[in-house]
N, C-alpha and C positions, 0 to 999 in steps of 0.2 A: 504494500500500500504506500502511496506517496507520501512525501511529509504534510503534516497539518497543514490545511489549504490558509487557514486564521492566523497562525504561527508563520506561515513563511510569507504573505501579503504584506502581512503587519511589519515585519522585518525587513523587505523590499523596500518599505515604503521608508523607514527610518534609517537605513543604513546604505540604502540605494543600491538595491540589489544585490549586495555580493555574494553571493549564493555559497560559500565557505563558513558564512555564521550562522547560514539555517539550521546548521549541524549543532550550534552550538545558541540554542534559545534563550538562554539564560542568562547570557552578559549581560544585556539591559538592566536584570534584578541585579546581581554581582555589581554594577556600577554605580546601584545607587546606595546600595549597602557595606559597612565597615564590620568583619565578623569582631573586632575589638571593642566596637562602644555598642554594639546591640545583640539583643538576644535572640535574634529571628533565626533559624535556618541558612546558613549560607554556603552552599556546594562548593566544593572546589572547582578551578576553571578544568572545562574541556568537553568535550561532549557528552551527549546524555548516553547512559549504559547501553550497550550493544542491546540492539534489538527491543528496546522501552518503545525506538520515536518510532519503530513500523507497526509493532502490533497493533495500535489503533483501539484495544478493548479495555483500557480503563473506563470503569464506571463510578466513579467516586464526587460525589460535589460538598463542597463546603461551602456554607453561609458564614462570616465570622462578621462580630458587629465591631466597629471601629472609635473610638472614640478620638479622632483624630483633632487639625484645628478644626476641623466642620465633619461634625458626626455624619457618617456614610455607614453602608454594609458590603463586603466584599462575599462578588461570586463569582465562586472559583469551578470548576467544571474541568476533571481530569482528560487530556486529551494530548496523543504522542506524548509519553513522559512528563508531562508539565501540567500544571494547575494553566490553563487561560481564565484570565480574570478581569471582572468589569467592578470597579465602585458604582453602586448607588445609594445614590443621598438619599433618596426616601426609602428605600428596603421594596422586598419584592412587591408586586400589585397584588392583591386580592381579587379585585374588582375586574373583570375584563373591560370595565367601562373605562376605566384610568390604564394610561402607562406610564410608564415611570424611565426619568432619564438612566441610562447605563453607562458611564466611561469606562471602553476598554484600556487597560495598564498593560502594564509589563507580564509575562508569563512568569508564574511561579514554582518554585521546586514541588514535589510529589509533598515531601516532608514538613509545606505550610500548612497540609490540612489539619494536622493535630498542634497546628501552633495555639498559642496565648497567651498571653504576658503580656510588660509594660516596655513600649518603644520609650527611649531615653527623651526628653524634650531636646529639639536641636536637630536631631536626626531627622533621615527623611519617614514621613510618615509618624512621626511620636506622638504617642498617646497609648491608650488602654488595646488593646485586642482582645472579645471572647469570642469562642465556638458559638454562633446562634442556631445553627441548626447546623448538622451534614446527615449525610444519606448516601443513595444509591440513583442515577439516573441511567435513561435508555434516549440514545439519539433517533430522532426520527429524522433529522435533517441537517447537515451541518456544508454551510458554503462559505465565501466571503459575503453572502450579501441577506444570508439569516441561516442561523442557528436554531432548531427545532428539537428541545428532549422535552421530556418527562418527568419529574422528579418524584423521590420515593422519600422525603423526608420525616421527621417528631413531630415538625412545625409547619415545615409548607408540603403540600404533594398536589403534585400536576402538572399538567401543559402549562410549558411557556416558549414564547419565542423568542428572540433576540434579533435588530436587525441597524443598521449603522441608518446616519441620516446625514450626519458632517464630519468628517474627519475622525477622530478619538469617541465623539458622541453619537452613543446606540442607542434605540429604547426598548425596553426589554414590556412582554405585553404577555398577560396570562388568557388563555384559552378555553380554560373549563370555565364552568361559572365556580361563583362565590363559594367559600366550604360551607357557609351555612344558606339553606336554603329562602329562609327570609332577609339575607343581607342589604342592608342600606349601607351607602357609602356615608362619607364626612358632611354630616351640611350644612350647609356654605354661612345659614342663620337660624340660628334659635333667639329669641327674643326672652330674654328673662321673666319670670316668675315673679310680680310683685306681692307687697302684703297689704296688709288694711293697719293704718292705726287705730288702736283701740286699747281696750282695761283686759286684765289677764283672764280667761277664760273659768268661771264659775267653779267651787272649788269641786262640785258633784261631778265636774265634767276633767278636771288636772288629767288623769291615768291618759282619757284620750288625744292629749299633745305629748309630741316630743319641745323642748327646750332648747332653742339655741341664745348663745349670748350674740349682743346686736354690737357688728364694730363699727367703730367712726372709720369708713375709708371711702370706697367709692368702689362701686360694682361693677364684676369684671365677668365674662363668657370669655374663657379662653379654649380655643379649638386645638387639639395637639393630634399631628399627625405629623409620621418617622421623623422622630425624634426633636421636630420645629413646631413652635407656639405660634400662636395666631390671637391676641388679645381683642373682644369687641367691648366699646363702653354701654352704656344702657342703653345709648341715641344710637347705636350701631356705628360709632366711630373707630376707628382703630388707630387702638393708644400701645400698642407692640412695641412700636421704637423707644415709647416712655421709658419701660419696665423689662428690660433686658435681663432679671432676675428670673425671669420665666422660661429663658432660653436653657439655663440647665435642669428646673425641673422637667421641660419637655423632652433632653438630652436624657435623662433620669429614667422616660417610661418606653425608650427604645422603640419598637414597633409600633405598639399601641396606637388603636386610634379612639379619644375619647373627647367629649366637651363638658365641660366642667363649669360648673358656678361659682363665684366666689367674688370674694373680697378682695381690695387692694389696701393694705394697713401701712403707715408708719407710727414708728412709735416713738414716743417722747421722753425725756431724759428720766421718766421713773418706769417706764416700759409700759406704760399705757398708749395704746392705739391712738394717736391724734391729728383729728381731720386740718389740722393750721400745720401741722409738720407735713403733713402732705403735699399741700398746695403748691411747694415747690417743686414738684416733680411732676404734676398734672398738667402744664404748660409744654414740657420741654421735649423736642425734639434731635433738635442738633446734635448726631453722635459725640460729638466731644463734649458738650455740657452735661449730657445725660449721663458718660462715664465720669465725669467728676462729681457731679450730683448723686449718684448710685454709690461713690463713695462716702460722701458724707450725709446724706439723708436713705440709708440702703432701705429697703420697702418686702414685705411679705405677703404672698399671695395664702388667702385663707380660703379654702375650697369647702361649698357646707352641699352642693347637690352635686350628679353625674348625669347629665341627658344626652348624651350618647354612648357606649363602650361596644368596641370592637367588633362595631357591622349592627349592633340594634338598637333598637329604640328603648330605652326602659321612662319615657314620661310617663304610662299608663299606669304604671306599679305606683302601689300607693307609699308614701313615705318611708314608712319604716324600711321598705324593702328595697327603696334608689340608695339610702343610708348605707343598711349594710355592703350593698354593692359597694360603694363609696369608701368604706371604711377598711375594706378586702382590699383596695388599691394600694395602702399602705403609703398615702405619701407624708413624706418628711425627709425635709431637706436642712440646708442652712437660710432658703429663702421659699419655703411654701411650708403645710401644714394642711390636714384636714380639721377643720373647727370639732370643738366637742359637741355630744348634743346629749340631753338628759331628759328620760321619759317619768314623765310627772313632775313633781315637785316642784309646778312653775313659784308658788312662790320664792322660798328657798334657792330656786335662781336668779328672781328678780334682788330676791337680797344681797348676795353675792356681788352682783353684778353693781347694787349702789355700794357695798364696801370698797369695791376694787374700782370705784369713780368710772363706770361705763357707759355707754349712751341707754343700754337698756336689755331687751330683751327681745327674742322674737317667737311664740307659740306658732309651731304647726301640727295641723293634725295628722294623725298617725296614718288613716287612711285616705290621703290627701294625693291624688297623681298632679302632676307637675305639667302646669298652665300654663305654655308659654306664651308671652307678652297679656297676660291678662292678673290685674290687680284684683282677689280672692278674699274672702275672709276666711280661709283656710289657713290661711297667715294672719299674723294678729302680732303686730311692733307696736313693744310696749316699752316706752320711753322716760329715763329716769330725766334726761333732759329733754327741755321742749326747744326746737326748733325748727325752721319755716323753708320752707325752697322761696325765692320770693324772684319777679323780673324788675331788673332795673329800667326804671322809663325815666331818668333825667338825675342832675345832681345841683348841689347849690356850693357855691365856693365858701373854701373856710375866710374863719377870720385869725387876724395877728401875721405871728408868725408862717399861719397857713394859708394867707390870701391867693396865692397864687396856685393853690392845686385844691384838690375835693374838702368841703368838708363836711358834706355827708349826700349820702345817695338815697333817690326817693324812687320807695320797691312800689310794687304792685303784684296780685295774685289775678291770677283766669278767673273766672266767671259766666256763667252764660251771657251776662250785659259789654263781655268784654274785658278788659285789662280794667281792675278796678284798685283805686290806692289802698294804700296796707300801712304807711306811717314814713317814717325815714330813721336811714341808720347813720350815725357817726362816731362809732365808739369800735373798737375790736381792728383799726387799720393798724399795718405795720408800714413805714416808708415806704418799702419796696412795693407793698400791695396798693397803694396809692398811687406809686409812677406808673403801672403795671396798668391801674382801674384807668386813669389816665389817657394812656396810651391806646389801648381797647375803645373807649367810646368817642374819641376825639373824632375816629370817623363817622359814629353814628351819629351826632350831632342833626337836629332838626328842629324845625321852627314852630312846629304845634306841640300841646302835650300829647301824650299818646294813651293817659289815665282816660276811660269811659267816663270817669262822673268826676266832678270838681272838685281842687284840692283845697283844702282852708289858704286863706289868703298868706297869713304869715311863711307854708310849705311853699305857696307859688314863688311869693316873690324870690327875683333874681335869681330862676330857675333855669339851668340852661337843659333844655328837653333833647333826648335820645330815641335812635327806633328800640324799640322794646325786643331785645335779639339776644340781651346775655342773663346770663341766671346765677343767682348766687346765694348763699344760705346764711342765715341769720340765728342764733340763740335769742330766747325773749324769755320774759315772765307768765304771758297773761295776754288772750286780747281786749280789749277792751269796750264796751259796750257799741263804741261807732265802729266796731271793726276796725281796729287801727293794734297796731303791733306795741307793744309796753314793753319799754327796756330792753330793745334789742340793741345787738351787737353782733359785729360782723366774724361768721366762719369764715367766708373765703366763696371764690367764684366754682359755678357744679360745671364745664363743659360737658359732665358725662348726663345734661339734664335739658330738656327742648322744651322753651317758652310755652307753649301751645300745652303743658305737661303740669305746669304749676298752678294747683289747686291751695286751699284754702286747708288745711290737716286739723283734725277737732283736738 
């Protein structure tokens, strides 16, 4: 039988034909490898053993997962003496509906398929190596211009084919349908699950909630598929680039394809979760800001549901049972966590939670399936403090020292009649939140108000009016009998929150 048609093409093409190295497939790997500073396999030079590159019947494939600088999986596929091998970033497809990129590498020795260990940093390729899967495969087709086996693996088994499209990049495309027969892929949106505020559920009824504690952060749907995070905000924004702490939990769950609910928390110098340490890292995009700000403000994703895992649906399952799914996932990192949750005893949670200074609590019912984009009283946020979503429709310049920037912003809440006023806030800014409020509404600037009903005289005057477009949250006391907000103070701007959204909360 000839030499490997993939093996000697690929080598034509990189060495320009000299047909004295087909003999010898392996230089390329030998080239990039030092057998002194790394642990890998590394054959001595010369050709491969008499009679390996004719036979043609190795049947052996390795999956190995990489934790390299950008997590990949390598497949390897024994053919003429050598491992031929393609990285892919996202791991094999499931779905025939998806393919997935392949780069074909270098050929590797017989002897990588039982590799694993840790590549040195610096070297090529460093990082982690395990076995994800190997087996036994059957070729039904092998050329330069697609590769047709079978595979016999723990973890994957079936048709797939492989087939180049640019140069080094293949895509590698599965043939059977899905292993499981109701499989749904990754998708694309789920819209969160909101709660109802309210008082804790009647003590006759406690047994049928579970208890989660309520954290000050900002609500996150993160989508994880091989090994890459995908962050949406409640308005369906994607805040990914923000929170790059999500990149190694998603590194964390390897294949997995799951979407997760959760929290986004910082926490404050006595380790409570606080929505004003946050703020700074809710803006920011700029890879370089963001790697400086992730150092000194670093952030923890809190996961309390799971609405999709590994090809199904679980919204329909009623709570207790998306939980334990949830809970079976195990995650814990240095920047995620799955939240606690505790069946009954909502008081005793609510108390806890005012010991340890928290925004509150949140009852859900046990057999509760999971709503997406729809606000339940199946959920029930019970709040040790009280605070408002509110939209900014205008500010009034401070006095003194502060004449020349805000010195206090006048909110408004929805309504069926419209944007209606809700009071003004000028207490809770920090400098920077002030340059920042500043900066932000300078271009919304406009010439009407944009309140449905009229503000009291002393609010209007020397108001300079805004389009009603940003949103932001306030602590208060109390409302007060004209509907108007008591002793508020300013948390900080919600972008993860749509004007059209801010209601009036009892």
């Amino acid at each position: 039988m000839p030499p490997d048609i993939l093996t000697r093409r690929s080598l034509k093409r990189q060495y320009g034909g000299r047909f004295h190295l087909v003999t010898r497939p392996l230089d390329p790997y030998r080239a990039k490898r030092d057998p002194g500073r790394t642990p890998e396999p590394v054959p001595p030079p010369g050709p491969l053993p008499a009679g390996r590159l004719r036979n043609g019947r190795g049947d052996t494939f390795v999956i190995q997962e990489h934790h390299a600088t950008a997590l990949h999986w390598d497949f390897r596929l024994e053919r003429g003496g050598v491992l031929v091998s393609w990285a892919v970033p996202m791991g094999l497809p499931l779905d025939p509906r998806t393919n997935h990129l392949a780069v074909h590498t270098e050929d590797h020795p017989l002897s990588y398929a039982g590799f694993a260990g840790d590549i040195p940093a610096g070297e090529y390729g460093g990082g982690r190596v395990t076995i994800w899967d190997r087996g036994t495969y059957q070729t039904e087709k092998w050329t330069d211009r697609e590769v047709k086996v079978v595979l016999h693996g723990a973890r994957v088994s079936g048709r797939y084919v492989l087939f180049p499209i640019r140069g080094k990049n293949w895509m590698i495309h599965r043939m059977d349908p899905p292993p499981l027969p109701d499989w749904q892929p990754l998708p694309e949106l789920v819209r969160p699950m909101l709660a109802t505020a309210g008082a804790l559920p009647a003590e006759r009824d406690d047994e049928r909630y579970g208890f989660e504690l309520k954290w000050d952060g900002v609500r996150a749907m993160v989508y994880v598929q091989g090994g890459r995070a995908r962050a949406l905000s409640r308005n369906d924004r994607d805040v990914t680039a923000s929170y790059p702490e999500l990149r190694a939990m998603a590194a964390s769950l390897g294949t997995r394809q799951l979407v997760l609910d959760g929290e986004v928390v910082a926490l404050d110098e006595v380790g409570r979760p606080s929505f004003g340490v946050l703020q700074s890292r809710m803006h920011v995009t700029k890879p370089a800001d963001v790697r400086r700000l992730a150092a000194q403000v670093p952030v923890t994703f809190l996961a309390f549901d799971v609405v999709h895992l590994d090809g199904r649906d679980p919204t329909a399952l009623p709570y207790v049972e998306r939980r334990a799914l949830l809970d079976a996932l195990e995650l814990s990192g240095p920047a995620w966590q799955t939240t606690p949750w505790f069946r009954g005893g909502g008081r005793q949670v609510l108390a806890a939670s005012v010991q340890q200074g928290l925004e509150g609590i949140v009852a859900k019912r046990l057999d509760s399936p999971y709503q997406p984009g729809r606000r339940s009283e199946a959920w029930i946020k019970v709040k040790n403090l009280r605070t408002q979503e509110v939209v900014i429709g205008g500010w009034k310049p401070g006095q003194g020292r502060r004449a020349d920037t805000i010195g206090s912003l006048l909110l408004g809440v929805r309504t069926d009649d419209g944007l209606v006023y809700a009071g003004h806030v000028g207490t809770g800014f920090t400098d920077a939140a002030l340059r920042d409020l500043a900066d932000r509404l300078a271009p919304l600037r406009q010439r009407t108000s944009p309140f449905a009903d009229e503000l009291p005289r002393p609010d209007a005057r020397d108001a300079v009016w805004v389009a009603p477009s940003l949103v932001g949250e306030v602590e208060f006391g109390e409302w007060t009998r004209d509907r108007r907000l008591r002793h508020p103070s300013w948390r900080g701007l919600r972008p993860d929150k749509e004007p059209a959204d801010v209601r009036r909360e009892p």
